[in-house]
C-alpha positions in Angstrom: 0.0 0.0 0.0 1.3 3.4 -0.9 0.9 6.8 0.9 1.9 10.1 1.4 5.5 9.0 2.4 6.1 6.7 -0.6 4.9 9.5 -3.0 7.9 12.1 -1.5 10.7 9.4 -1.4 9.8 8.9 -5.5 9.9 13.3 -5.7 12.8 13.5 -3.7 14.9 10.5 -5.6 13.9 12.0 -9.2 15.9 14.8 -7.9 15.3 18.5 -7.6 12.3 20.5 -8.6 11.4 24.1 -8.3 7.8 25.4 -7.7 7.3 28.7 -8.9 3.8 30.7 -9.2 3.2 32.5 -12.4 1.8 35.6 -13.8 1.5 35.2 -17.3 1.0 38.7 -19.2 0.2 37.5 -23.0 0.2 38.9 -26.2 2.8 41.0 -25.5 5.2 43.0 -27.9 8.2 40.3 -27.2 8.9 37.2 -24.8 10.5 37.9 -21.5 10.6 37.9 -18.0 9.6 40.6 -15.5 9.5 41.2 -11.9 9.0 39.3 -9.3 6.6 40.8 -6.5 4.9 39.2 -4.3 6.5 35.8 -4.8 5.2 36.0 -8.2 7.2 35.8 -11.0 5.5 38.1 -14.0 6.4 36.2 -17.8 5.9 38.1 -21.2 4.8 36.3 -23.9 3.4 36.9 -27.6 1.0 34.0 -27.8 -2.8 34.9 -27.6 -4.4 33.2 -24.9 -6.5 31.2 -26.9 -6.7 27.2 -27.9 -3.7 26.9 -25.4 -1.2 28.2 -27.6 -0.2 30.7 -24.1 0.7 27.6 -22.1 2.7 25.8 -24.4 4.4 29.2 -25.4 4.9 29.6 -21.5 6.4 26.0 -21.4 8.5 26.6 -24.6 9.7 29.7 -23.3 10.4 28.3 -19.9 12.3 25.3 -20.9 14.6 27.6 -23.3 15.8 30.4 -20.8 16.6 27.5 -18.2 18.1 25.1 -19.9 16.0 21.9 -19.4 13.6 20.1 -21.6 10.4 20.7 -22.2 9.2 17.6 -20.6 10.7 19.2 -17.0 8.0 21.9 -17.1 4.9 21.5 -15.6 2.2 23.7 -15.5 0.6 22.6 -12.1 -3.0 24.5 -12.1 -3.9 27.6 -14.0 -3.8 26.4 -17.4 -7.1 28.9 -18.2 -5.8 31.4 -16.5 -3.3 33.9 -16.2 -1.9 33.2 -13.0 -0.7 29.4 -12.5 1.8 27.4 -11.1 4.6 26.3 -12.7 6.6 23.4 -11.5 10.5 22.6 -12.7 12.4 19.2 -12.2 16.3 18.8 -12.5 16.7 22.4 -10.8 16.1 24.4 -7.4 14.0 27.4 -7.3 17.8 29.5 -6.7 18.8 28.3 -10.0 15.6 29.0 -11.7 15.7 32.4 -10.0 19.3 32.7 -11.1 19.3 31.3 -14.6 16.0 33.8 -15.5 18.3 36.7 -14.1 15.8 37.5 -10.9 16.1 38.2 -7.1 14.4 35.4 -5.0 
């Protein structure tokens, strides 16, 4: 029988993850990131937010400026909204802070 225990010794032995929240701002003039306030990290993107073409920009994106695969981003909830959470394996949330260029 499996529980809660058996679930975190699988997440902690695939190695490291980052959680981060998002605040996805699209159809913007370019892709980027912006600020991060309030624990929540604010991501340009040009993609209408339409037949889910924001979320897999923001995975696209994501996977691009931190150097992991696409299959390493998650979008966790929000994915029909703008504000979701985005979860990371292979990397801390300092790396993902650092290699994004913002102060966590």
């Amino acid at each position: 029988m499996s529980g809660p225990r058996d679930s975190r010794r699988a997440r902690e032995a695939a190695g490291p993850s980052a959680t981060v929240t998002v605040r996805v701002q699209p159809r913007s003039s370019r892709d980027g990131v912006g600020e991060l306030s309030g624990g929540v990290l604010r991501i340009r993107l040009t993609a209408p937010p339409v037949e889910n073409r924001a979320n897999e920009a923001l995975v696209r994106f994501l996977a691009r400026a931190l150097g992991v695969p696409r299959a390493c981003v998650e979008i966790v909830t929000g994915d029909r909204g703008r504000n979701k959470i985005v979860r990371v394996r292979g990397i801390t949330r300092e790396e993902l802070y650092g290699r994004l260029g913002v102060k966590g």
